[in-house]
C-alpha positions as CSV (number, residue, x, y, z in Angstrom):
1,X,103.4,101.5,90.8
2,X,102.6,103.9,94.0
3,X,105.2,105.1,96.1
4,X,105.0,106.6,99.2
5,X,107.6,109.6,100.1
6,X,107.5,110.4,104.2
7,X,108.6,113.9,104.3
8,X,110.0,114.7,108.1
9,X,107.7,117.0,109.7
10,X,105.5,117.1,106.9
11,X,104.0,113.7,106.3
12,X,103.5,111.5,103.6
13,X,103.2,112.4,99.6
14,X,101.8,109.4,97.4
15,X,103.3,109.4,93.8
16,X,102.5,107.2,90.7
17,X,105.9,105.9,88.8
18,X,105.5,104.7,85.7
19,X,106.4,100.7,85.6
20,X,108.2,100.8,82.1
21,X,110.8,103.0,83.0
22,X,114.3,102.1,83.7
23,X,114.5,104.6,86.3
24,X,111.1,103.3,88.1
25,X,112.7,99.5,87.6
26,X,115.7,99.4,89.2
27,X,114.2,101.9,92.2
28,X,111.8,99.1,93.0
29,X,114.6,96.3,94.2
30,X,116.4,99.6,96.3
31,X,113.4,100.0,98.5
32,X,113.1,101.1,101.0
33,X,115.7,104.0,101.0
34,X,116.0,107.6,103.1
35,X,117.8,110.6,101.7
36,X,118.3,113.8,102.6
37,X,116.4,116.3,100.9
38,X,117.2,119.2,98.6
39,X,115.2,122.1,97.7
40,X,115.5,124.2,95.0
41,X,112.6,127.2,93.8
42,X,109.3,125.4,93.8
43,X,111.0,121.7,93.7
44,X,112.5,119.0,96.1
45,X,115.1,116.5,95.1
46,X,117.2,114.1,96.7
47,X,120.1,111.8,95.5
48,X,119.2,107.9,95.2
49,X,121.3,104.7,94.2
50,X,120.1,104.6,91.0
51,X,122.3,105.4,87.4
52,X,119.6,105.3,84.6
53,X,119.6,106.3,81.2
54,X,116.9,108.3,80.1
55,X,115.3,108.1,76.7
56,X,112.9,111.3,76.7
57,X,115.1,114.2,77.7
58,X,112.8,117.7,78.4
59,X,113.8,121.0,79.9
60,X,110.0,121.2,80.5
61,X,107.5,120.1,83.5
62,X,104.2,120.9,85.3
63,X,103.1,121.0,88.9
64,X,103.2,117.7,90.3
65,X,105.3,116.0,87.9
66,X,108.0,113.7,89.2
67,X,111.1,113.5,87.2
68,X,114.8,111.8,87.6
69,X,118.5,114.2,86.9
70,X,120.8,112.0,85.9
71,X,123.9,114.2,87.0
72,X,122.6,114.1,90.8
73,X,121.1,110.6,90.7
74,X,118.3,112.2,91.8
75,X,114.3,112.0,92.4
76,X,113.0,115.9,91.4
77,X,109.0,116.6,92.5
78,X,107.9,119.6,91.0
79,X,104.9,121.9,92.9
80,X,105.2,125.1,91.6
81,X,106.1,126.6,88.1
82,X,109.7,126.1,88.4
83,X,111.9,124.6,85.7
84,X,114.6,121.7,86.4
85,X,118.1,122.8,86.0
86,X,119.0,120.8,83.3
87,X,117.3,117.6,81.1
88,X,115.8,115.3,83.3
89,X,113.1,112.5,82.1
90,X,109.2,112.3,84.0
91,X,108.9,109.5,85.3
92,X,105.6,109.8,87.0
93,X,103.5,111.8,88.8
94,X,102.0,113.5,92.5
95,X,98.6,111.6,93.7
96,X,96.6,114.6,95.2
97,X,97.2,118.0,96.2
98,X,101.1,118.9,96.0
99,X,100.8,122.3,97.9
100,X,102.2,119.9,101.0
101,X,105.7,120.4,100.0
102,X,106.0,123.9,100.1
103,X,106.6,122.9,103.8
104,X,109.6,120.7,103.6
105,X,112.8,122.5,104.9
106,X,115.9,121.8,103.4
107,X,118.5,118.6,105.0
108,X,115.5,116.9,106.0
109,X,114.7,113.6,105.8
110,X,112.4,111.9,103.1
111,X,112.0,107.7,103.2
112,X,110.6,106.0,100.3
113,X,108.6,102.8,100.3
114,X,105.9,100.9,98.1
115,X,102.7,100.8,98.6
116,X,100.9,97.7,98.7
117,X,98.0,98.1,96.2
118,X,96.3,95.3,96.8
119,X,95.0,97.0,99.8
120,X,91.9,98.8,99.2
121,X,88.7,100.1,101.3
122,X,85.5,101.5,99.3
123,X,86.5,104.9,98.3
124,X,89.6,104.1,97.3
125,X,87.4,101.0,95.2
126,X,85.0,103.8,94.0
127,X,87.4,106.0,92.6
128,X,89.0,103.1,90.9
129,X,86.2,102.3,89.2
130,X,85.6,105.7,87.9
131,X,89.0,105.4,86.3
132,X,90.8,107.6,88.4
133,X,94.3,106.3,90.4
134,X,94.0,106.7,94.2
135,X,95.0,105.3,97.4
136,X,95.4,106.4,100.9
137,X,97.8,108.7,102.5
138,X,99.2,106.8,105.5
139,X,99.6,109.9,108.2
140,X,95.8,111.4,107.7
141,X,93.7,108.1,106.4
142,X,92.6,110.2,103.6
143,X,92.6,109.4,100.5
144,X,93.7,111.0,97.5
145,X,93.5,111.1,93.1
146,X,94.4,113.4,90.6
147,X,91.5,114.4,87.8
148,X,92.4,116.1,84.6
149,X,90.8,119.7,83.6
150,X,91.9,120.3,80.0
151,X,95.6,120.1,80.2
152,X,95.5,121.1,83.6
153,X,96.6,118.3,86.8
154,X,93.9,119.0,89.8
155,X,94.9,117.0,93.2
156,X,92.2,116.3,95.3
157,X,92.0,114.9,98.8
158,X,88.6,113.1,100.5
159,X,88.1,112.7,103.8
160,X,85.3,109.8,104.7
161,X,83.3,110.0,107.7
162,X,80.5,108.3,108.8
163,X,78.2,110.7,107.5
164,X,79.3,111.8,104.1
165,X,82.7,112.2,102.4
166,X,84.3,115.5,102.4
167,X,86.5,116.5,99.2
168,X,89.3,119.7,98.9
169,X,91.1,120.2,95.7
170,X,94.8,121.2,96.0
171,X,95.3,124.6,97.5
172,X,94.7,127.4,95.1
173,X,96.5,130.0,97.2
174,X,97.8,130.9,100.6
175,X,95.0,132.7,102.3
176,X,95.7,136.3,104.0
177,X,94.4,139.3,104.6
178,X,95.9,141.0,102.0
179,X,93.8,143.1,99.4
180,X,95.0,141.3,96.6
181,X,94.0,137.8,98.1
182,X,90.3,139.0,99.6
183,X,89.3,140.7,95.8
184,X,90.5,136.9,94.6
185,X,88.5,135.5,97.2
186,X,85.4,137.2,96.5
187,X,85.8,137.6,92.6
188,X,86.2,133.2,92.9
189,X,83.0,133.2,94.9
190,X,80.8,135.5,92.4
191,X,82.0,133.0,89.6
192,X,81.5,129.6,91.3
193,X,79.2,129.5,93.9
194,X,75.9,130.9,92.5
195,X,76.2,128.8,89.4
196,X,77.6,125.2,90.6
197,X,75.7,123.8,93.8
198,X,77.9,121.4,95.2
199,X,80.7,123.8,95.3
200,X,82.4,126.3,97.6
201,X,85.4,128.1,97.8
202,X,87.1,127.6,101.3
203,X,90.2,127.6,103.1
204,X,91.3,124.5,104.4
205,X,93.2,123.6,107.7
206,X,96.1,124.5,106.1
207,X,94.9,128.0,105.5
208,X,95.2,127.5,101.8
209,X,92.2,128.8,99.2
210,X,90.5,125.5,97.7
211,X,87.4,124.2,96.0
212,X,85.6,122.2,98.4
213,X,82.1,119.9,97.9
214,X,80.5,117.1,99.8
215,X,79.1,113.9,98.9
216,X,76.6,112.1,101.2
217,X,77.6,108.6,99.9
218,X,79.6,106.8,97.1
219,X,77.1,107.6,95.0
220,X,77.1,111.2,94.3
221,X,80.7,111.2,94.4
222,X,81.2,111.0,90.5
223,X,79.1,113.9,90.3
224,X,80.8,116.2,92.9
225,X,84.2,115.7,90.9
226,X,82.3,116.4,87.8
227,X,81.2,119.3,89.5
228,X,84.6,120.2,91.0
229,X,86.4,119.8,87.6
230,X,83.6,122.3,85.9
231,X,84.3,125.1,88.8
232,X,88.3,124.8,88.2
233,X,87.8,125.0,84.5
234,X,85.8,128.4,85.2
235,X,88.7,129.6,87.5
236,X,91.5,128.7,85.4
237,X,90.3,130.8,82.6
238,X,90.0,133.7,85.0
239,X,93.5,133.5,86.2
């Protein structure tokens, strides 16, 4: 199922939960719900209602992962390379770029609600159909997926307008003016943009490093993402 979090002052996060849990089960029939929200290293949790058992303990997660703590009741999204504190169980998973919730201040508010998937406009069809989970985000009208580079999770976010579709991967890094980040910046353009032709390294409104393309119509889009999913292969084995 999709699941929309509302973050206050930061906007909407869509996340996949996976329907055979126990955890994902009994959150369903307690929605909607608002809690106040935690945050801890590169994570934000927040207590819910529900007492679930969990049947595949780790101490281990990756960026974007969604996981439940039984000792706090709580809903954990991981963005970063932080650890949980103790054995929790994934449940699920961020839709698109996760760099959002390195804004969320602590003792904020979050509301959770379903998303009606049933719903669906062209893109969000396209993307289906190229096997890839998507939806809209309900503040921007964007719509977001995940795509899968080796064992790596790569958010995107696409932007439709009437003359083409406009795509950014999750941010990469803060952009400043530091040394550090302008070598990265330049070293990422010598190793993307004169081999791959769809793709650029920008900065996005956000002011955050990203791979960005374009795609006239519905189309080309499977072979933009192709084309984005090369380029962040190439860059993780730089970094």
């Amino acid at each position: 199922m999709l699941l929309r979090m509302i973050f206050e002052e930061v906007g909407d996060i869509v996340v996949y939960l996976k329907d055979d849990e126990e955890f994902s089960k009994k959150l369903v029939s307690s929605l909607p719900l608002t809690s106040k929200v935690m945050v801890w290293k590169e994570e934000v949790y927040f207590e819910t209602p529900i007492e679930a058992r969990i049947k595949r303990k780790t101490l281990k997660v990756k960026k974007g992962d969604v996981a439940y703590w039984p000792p706090g009741k709580a809903m954990c999204v991981f963005y970063g390379i932080s650890q949980p504190y103790g054995l929790v169980e994934v449940v699920g998973e961020v839709i698109g770029p996760v760099y959002y919730l390195r804004d969320v201040k602590p003792d904020s508010e979050v509301k959770l609600e379903l998303i009606d998937e049933e719903t669906r406009d062209p893109l969000v069809n396209a993307l289906t159909c190229m096997g890839l989970r998507s939806t809209k985000r309900k503040e921007e009208g964007s719509v977001v997926t995940n795509i899968y580079v080796g064992n790596e999770r790569l958010g995107l976010e696409l932007y439709p307008e009437d003359y083409g579709i406009i795509i950014e991967t999750d941010g990469l890094l803060m952009y400043d003016l530091t040394a550090s980040t302008q070598i990265l910046a330049r070293k990422f353009k010598e190793l993307i943009e004169g081999f791959i032709e769809g793709v650029r390294i920008d900065v996005n409104e956000d002011n955050y490093l990203c791979l960005s393309s374009y795609a006239e119509g519905l189309e080309e889009l499977p072979h933009r993402i192709r084309e984005l999913a090369r380029a962040y292969d190439i860059l993780t084995k730089y970094m």
